[in-house]
Each structure stands twice: as C-alpha cells, then as structure tokens.
C-alpha positions as CSV (number, residue, x, y, z in Angstrom):
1,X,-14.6,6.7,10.9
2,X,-11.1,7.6,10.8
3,X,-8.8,10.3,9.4
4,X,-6.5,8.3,6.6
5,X,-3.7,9.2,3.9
6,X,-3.3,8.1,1.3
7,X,0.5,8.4,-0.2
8,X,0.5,7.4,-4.2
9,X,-3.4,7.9,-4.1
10,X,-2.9,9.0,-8.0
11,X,-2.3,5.2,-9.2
12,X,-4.1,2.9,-9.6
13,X,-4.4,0.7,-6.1
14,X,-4.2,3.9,-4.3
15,X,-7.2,5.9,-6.5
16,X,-9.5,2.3,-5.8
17,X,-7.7,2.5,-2.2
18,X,-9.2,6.2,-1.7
19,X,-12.3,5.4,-3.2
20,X,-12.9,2.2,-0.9
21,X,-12.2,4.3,2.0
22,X,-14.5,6.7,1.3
23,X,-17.8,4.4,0.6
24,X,-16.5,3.2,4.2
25,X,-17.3,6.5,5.8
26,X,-13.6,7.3,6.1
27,X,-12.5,11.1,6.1
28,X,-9.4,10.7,3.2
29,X,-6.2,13.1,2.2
30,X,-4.8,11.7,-1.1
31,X,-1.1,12.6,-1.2
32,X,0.1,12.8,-4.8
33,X,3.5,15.0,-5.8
34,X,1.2,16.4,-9.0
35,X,-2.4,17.3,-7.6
36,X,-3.6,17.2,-11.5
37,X,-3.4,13.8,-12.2
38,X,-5.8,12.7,-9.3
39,X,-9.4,13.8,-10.5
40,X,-11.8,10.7,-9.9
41,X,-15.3,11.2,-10.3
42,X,-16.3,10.8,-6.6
43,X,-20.2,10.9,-5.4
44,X,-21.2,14.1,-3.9
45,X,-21.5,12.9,-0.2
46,X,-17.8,11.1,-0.5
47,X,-16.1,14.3,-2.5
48,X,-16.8,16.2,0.9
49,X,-15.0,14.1,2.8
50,X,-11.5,13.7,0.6
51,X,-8.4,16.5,-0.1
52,X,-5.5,16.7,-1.9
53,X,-2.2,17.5,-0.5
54,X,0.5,17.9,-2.6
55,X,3.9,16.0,-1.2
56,X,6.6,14.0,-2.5
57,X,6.9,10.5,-0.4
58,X,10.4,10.8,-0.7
59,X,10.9,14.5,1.0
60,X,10.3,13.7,5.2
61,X,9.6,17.5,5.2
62,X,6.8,17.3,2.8
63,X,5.9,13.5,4.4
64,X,5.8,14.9,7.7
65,X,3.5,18.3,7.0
66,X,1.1,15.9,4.9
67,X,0.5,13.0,7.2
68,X,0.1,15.1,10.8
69,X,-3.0,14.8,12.1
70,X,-4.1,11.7,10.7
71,X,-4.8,8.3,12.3
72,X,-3.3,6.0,10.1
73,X,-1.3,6.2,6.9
74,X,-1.4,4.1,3.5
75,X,1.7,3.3,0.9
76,X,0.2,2.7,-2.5
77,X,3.0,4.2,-4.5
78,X,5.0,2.3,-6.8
79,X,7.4,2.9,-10.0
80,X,6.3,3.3,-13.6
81,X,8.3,0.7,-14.9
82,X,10.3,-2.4,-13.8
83,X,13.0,-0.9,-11.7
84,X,12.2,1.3,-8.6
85,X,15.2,3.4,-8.8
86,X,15.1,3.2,-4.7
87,X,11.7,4.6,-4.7
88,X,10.4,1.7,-2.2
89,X,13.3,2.1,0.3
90,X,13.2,5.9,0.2
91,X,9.5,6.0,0.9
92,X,10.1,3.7,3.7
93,X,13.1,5.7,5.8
94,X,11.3,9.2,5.0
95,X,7.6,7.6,6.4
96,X,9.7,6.1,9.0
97,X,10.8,10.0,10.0
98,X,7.7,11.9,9.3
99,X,5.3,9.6,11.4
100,X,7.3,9.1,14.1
101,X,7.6,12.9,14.4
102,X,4.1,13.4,14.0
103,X,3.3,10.5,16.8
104,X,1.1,8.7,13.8
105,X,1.4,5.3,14.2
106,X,-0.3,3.0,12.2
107,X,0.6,2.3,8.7
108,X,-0.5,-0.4,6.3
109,X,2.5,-0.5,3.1
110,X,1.3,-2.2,-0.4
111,X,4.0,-4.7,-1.0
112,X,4.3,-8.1,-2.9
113,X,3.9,-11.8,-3.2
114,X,7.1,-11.7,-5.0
115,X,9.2,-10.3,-2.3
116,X,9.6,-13.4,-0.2
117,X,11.6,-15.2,-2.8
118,X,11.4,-18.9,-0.9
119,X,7.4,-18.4,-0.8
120,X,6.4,-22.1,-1.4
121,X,3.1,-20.7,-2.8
122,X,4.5,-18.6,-5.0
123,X,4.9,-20.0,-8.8
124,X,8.7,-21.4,-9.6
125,X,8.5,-19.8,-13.0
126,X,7.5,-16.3,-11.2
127,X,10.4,-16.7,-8.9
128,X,12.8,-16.8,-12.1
129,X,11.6,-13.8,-13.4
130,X,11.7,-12.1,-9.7
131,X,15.4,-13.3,-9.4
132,X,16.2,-11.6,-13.4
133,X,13.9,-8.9,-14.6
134,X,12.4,-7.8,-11.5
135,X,15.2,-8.1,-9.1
136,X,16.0,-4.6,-8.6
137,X,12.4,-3.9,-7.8
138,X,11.9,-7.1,-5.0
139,X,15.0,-6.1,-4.1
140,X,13.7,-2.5,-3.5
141,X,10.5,-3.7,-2.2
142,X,12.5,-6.0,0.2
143,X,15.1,-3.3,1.8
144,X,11.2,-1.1,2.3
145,X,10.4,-4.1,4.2
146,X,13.1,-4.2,7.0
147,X,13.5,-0.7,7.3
148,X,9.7,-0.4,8.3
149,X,10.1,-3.7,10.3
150,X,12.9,-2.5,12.0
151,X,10.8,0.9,13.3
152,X,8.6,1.6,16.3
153,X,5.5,2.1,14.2
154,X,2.5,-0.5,14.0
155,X,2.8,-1.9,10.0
156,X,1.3,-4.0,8.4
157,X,2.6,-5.6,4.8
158,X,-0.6,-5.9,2.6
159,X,1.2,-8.2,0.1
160,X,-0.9,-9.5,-3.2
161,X,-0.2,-11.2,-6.1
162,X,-0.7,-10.0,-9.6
163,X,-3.5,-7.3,-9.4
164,X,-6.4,-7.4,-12.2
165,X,-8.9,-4.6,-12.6
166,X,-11.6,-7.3,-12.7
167,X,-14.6,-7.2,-10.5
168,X,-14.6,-7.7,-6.8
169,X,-14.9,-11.4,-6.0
170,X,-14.7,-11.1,-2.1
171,X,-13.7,-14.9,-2.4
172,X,-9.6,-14.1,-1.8
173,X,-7.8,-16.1,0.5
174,X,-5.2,-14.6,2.9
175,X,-2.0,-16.2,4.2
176,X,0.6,-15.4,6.7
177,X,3.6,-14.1,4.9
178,X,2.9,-16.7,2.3
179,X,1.0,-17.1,-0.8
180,X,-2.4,-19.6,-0.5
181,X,-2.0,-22.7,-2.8
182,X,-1.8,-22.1,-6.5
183,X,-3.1,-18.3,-5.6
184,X,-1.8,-16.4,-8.5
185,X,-3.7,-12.9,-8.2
186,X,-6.8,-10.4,-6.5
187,X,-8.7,-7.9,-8.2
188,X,-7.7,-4.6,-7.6
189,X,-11.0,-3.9,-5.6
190,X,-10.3,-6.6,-3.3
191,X,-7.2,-5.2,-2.3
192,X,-8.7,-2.0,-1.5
193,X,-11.6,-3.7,0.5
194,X,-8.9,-5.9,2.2
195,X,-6.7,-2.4,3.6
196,X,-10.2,-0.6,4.4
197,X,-11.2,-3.3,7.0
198,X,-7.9,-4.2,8.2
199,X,-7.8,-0.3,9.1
200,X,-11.0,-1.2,11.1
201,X,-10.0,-4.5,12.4
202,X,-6.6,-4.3,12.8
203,X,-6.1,-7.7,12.5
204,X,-2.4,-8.3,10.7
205,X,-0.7,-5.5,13.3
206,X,3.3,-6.7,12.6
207,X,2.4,-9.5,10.1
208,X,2.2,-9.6,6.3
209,X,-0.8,-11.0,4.8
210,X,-0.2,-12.2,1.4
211,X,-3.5,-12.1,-0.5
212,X,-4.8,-14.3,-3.8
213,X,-7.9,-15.8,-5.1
C-alpha cells in the first residue's frame, strides 16, 4: 500500500483513477481546486482511507503543501473544452517545483495517443484533426511532456487513445511510445487499472506507454 494523490481527481479518469486505487488497498488524497464537486459514493472500508485537499495544480504553493508526504503523485487533470489555455504546461513546471521540494519522486501524468504526431499507429484522419482543431491542446500536452522529461523526477507518460466509459475489458494492448496496430481507444477503467499497477510495478519508469484495445 502506498500513500498517492491524485491532482484532477474531480474528473472523470481521475474520480475512476481514485476509486481504482482504493479497491487496491491504496491510502488516496484527491486534489481538486473545488472540494464540492468530488462526492463519489465510495464503500465504507475505502471512504476511510481517501481525503480531499483543496489545491489549484497550477499554484507550486498549493501543489507543494498538497502532495508532501506522499509516495507518488498522479496527473489526471485536463481542460473542459478543446484548447488547454496552458493548463498542461503549467501543471507540469508547478509539479516539477512542488515535488522536487518535497523530495516526492514518482509521478505517473495522463497524456495522449495524439501527442506524438508521427505515431505510425495512430489513425491519418486523427492526425488531421490533431494538426487543426486540437492543435493547441497536443501542443499543450506536448510542451507538459518535455518539461517533465527534462526534470529529475521518475515519470511516467500513461498515454491512451480515445477513452470510453464502457466496461473493463482487461484485453488492452500497450506500446512503447506508440499506438498498437489499428488501436483506436480503452475504457476508462482500464486506464485506471493500467496507473494502479504500474504504481506497483513500476514497469514504464522514463517511458510512455501508449495504451488501446
């Protein structure tokens, strides 16, 4: 068992991410900026082990006060819409700060198929709308990527293609930095599953496994 936070724990991934965790046996801190909007309905044996601290991703102050003490941290935050305004890259240079004030090391960042734009695996017609609609975002995502690359801590780059909110399959396929033949997305569960064992295994430490069915 191991002490973990969870920054954007109020979305999505990161509310199946926290919820993974804790049917793991994982002790859990889900860091949201409005403590209100994360309310799952947890069993009473995992509700005991999960808290909420309030902090913006983007503040190192409030990064930095949140994350001490814990073993490893998790990135599930992402932007409402289809431009991140420089919310990937901020989140990036102020984790960068707060964990290597704190001495926590590990951190495992939920990125995207989409941001390696030559992936032979990835679909053409998906690398069109990467390169128009979404470029500000895999651009973003992309700048999140070096400046974490480029630190001292031990990342890893959980990338997946499009998420679903369909059952568990555990029949995904992983690559190395590159999207497995004609994968095209993971349920959201999967994911989850995926960063709750890698946090065990440590298995991609430095690498970026791109994950699909």
């Amino acid at each position: 068992m191991s002490r973990l936070i969870v920054f954007g724990a109020a979305g999505r991934t990161g509310e199946v991410i926290v919820r993974e965790a804790l049917h793991a046996g994982h002790t859990v801190t889900a860091a949201v900026r409005d403590p209100g909007r994360f309310s799952p309905e947890l069993p009473v044996e995992a509700a005991r082990r999960v808290s909420v601290a309030r902090a913006d991703v983007l503040d190192p102050d409030e990064a930095r006060a949140a994350l001490a003490g814990h073993d490893a941290v998790v990135s599930a935050i992402g932007p409402a819409g289809r431009s991140a305004h420089g919310l990937y890259s901020g989140a990036a240079r102020s984790l960068v700060a707060a964990m290597t004030a704190t001495g926590v090391r590990r951190l495992l960042t939920i990125s995207s198929a989409g941001v390696r734009d030559d992936d032979p695996g990835f679909p053409l017609w998906y690398r069109a709308v990467a390169h128009t609609l979404l470029k500000e975002l895999y651009g973003d995502m992309r700048r999140m990527e070096t400046i974490i690359r480029e630190s001292p801590l031990d990342w890893t780059f959980v990338r997946p293609t499009r998420l679903t909110d369909t059952p568990a399959t555990e029949e995904y396929r992983v690559g190395e930095g590159v999207t497995p033949p004609r994968g095209r997305m993971i349920a959201r569960t999967d994911l989850a599953r995926f960063v709750v064992r890698e946090l065990e295994e440590r298995r991609w430490s430095r690498k970026a496994p791109t994950l699909a069915q």
